[in-house]
C-alpha positions in Angstrom: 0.0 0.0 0.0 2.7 2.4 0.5 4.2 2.0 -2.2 1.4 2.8 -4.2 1.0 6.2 -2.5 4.7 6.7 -3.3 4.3 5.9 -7.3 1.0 7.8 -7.4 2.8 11.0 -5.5 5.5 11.1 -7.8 3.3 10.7 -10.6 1.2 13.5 -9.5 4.8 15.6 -9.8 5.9 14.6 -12.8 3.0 14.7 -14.8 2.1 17.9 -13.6 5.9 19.1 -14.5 5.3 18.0 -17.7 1.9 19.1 -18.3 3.4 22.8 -17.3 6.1 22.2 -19.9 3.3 21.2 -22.6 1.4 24.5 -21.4 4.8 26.5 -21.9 5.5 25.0 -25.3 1.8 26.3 -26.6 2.3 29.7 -25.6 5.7 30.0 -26.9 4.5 28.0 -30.4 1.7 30.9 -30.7 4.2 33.5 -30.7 5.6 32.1 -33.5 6.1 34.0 -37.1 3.1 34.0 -38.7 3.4 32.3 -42.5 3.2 34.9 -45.3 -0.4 32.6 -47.1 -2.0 32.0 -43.3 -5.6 32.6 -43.2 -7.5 34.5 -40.8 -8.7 31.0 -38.9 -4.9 30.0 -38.4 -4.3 33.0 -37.3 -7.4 32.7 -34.7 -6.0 29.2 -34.1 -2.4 30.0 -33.2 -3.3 33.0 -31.0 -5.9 30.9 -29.2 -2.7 28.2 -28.7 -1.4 31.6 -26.6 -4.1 32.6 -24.8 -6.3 29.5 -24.2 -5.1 26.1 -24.4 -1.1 26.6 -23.1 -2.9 28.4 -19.7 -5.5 26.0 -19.5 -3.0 23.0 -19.9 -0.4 24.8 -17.4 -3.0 25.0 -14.8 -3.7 21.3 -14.8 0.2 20.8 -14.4 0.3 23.3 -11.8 -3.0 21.5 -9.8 -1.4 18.2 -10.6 1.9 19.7 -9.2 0.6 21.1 -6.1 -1.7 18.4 -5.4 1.5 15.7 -5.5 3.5 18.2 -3.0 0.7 18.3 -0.4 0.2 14.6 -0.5 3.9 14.4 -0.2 4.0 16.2 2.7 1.0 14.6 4.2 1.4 10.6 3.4 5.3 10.6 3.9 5.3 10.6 7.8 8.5 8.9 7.6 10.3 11.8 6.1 12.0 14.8 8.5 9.7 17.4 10.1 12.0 20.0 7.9 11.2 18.5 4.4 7.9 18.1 4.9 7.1 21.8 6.0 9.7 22.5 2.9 7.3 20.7 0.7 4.1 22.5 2.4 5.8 25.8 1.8 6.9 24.8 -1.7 3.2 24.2 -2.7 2.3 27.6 -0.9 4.2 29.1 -3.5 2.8 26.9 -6.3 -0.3 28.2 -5.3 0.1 31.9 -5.2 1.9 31.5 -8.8 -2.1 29.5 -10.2 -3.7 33.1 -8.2 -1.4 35.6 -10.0 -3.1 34.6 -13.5 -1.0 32.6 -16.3 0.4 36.4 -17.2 2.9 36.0 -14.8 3.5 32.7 -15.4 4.4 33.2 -19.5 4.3 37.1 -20.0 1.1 37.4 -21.8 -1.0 40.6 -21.9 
């Protein structure tokens, strides 16, 4: 049993890791160069990529990411006092990034 806890924490982590990474990596693709023959619905697509799907995507990796830091702190009783009130503090953090708005997460207007 505790080593499920232990695979589903880490998951939890690194999935929402790279589900912030995905998030990053459609904003920065909607900043791209437009192409000289793009019409007016791939433009509308890519800026949506910017403003829509990469900040939806990197607030499921940030949930994910917070939620596996908690549950960290909380399930592994057998880690030191310190680390565990360095992981609550960590998700603290995490969390007042998701209420600042994804335009201080990835500079957008």
């Amino acid at each position: 049993m505790m080593m499920d806890r232990r695979r589903l924490v880490g998951l939890a982590i690194v999935v929402g890791l790279v589900f912030l990474l995905a998030g990053a990596i459609l904003v920065d693709e909607s900043h791209a160069r437009p192409n000289p023959g793009e019409t007016q619905e791939a433009a509308i697509a890519r800026e949506n990529l910017g403003l829509v799907w990469g900040p939806a995507v990197a607030h499921i990796g940030m949930f994910l990411f917070v939620i596996g830091l908690i549950s960290a702190a909380v399930f592994f009783e057998e880690l030191d006092i310190f680390v565990r009130l360095f992981l609550v503090i960590l998700s603290f953090l995490a969390v007042l990034l998701i209420l600042a708005g994804s335009t201080t997460i990835f500079g957008v207007p």
